[in-house]
N, C-alpha and C positions, 0 to 999 in steps of 0.2 A: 557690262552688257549681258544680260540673260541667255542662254544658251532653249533651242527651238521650243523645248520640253516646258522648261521654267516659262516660257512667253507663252505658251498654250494652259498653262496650270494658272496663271497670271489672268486669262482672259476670264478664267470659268469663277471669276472670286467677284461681289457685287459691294458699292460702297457702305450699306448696311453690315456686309461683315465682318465680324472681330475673328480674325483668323490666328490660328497658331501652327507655324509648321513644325510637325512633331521629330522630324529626323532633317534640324534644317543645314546640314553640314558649313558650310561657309556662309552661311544668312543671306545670300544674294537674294533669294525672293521675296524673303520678309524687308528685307534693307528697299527692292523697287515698288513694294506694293507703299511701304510708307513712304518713299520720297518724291511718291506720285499721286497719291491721298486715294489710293484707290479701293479703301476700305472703312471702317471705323476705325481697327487699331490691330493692332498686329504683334503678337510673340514668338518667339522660335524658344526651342529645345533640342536636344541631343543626347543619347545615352553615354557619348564616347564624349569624356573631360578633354583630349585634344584636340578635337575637332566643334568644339563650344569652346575653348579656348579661342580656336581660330577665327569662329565666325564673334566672338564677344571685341576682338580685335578689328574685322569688317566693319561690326557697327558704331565703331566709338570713332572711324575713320570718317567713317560717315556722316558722323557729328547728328546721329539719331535718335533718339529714344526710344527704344524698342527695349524691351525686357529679353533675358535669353536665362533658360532654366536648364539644369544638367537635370535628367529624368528619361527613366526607362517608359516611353508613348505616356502615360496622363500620370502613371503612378506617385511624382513627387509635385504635382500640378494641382492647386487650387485655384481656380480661377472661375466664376457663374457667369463672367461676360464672354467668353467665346463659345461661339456658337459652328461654328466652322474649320475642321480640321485638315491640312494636306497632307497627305503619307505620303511619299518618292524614293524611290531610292531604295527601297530594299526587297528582299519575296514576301511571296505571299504568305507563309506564316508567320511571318515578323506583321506583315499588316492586320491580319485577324486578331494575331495577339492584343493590337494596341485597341483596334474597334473593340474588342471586346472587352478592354475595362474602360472603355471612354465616357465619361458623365454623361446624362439624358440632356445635357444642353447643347450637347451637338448634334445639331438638326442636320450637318452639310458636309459630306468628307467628298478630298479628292485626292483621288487616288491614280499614283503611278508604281503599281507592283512590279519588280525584274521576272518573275516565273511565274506558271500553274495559274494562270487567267480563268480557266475555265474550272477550276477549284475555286477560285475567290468570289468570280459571280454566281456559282451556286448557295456559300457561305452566305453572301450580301443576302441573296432574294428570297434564303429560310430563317436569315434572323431581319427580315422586314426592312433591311436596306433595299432600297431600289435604283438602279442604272439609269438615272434621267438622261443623260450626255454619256456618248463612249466617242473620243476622237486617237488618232493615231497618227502620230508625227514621226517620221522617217530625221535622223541626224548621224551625220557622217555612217551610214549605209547598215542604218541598224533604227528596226521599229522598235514604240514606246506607246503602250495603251494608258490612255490618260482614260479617269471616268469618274464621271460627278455624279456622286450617291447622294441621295433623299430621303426622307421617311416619306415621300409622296406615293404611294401604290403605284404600280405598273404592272402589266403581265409579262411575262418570258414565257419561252419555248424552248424545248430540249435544244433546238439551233442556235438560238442566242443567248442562254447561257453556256454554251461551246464555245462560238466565236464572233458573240458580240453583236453589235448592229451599228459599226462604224458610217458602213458605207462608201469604204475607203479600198476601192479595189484596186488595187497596189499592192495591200497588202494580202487579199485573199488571195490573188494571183503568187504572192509569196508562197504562202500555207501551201497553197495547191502543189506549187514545184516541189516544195519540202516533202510533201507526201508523194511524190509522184516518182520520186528517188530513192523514198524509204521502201517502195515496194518493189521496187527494182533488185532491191538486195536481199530481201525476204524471198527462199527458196519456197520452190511449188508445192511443198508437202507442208509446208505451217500454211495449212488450210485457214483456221483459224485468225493468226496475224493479219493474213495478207487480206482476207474478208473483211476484218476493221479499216484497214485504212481502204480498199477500196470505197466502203461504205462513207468515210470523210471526204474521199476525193469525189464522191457524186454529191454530197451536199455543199460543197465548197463548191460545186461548177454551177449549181441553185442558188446561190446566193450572188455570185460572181454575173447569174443571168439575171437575176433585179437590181441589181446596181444601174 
């Protein structure tokens, strides 16, 4: 059974695509998308031999077909038929790394980065990735930005490459307490500090009032 994250990365994938999930730890998502045809076809990789060990054992249990490749993101990957990649599971410089030697056949990433979201969709939107879908899934009392990248043009704004355009005010009302605690502890003579995050916690109460 897929866990909230993997069923939310699951939804954002269509039966035309040949997906590969590039960091697929135990292949659970590659193992439900194929044994529910919910795409063209489906591979997994992983940089760590133990844990492609692990998941080459999932799918032979599975009695699947699924191909599984040891490979640092595309670098030991020849493949022209995927067109769609998932990243999970790791930060954001590990995911830039991979986007940026990924072949021109991949038209589709989705992406779940652990840190620095708002480093990543700046990266995305200056090398002409675009944010079609940003969703946010809450599991066992910890957020997860899911977001489905395109070569389709879109515009951004200093605020939504900040903090996105979920629409998931749950979690802005998070952000906000987070900041609303960090300035608490910021002494009145860092003029400066305390002025950034006020300035976040006013656009965080603008965003929180179009929701």
């Amino acid at each position: 059974m897929l866990n909230p994250k993997l069923k939310a990365i699951a939804s954002l994938i269509n039966k035309n695509d040949t997906v590969i999930d590039v960091c697929c730890d135990h292949a659970y998502l590659a193992i439900y998308l194929k044994k529910n045809n919910l795409c063209q076809d489906v591979y997994a990789s992983d940089i760590n031999p133990n844990a492609l060990n692990g998941a080459r054992k999932n799918i032979k249990a599975s009695k699947l077909n699924i191909m599984a490749y040891l490979s640092d993101g595309f670098k030991n990957i020849e493949n022209d038929q995927i067109n769609t990649a998932v990243i999970a599971g790791v930060g954001t410089s590990t995911v830039i790394d991979i986007i940026s030697n990924a072949p021109n056949t991949i038209n589709k990433f989705i992406i779940s980065s652990n840190n620095n979201h708002d480093i990543l969709r700046k990266y995305l939107y200056k090398n002409k990735l675009y944010i079609k879908k940003e969703e946010i899934i809450k599991d066992k009392n910890k957020f997860y930005i899911i977001m489905l990248v395109t070569k389709e043009p879109k515009k951004e704004t200093k605020l939504s490459l900040k903090y996105g355009n979920s629409n998931n005010k749950t979690y802005y009302n998070y952000l906000l307490t987070k900041e609303e605690e960090i300035i608490k502890k910021i002494p009145k003579r860092n003029f400066w500090a305390r002025n950034n995050h006020k300035r976040n916690i006013i656009n965080l109460k603008k965003l929180i009032e179009k929701i």
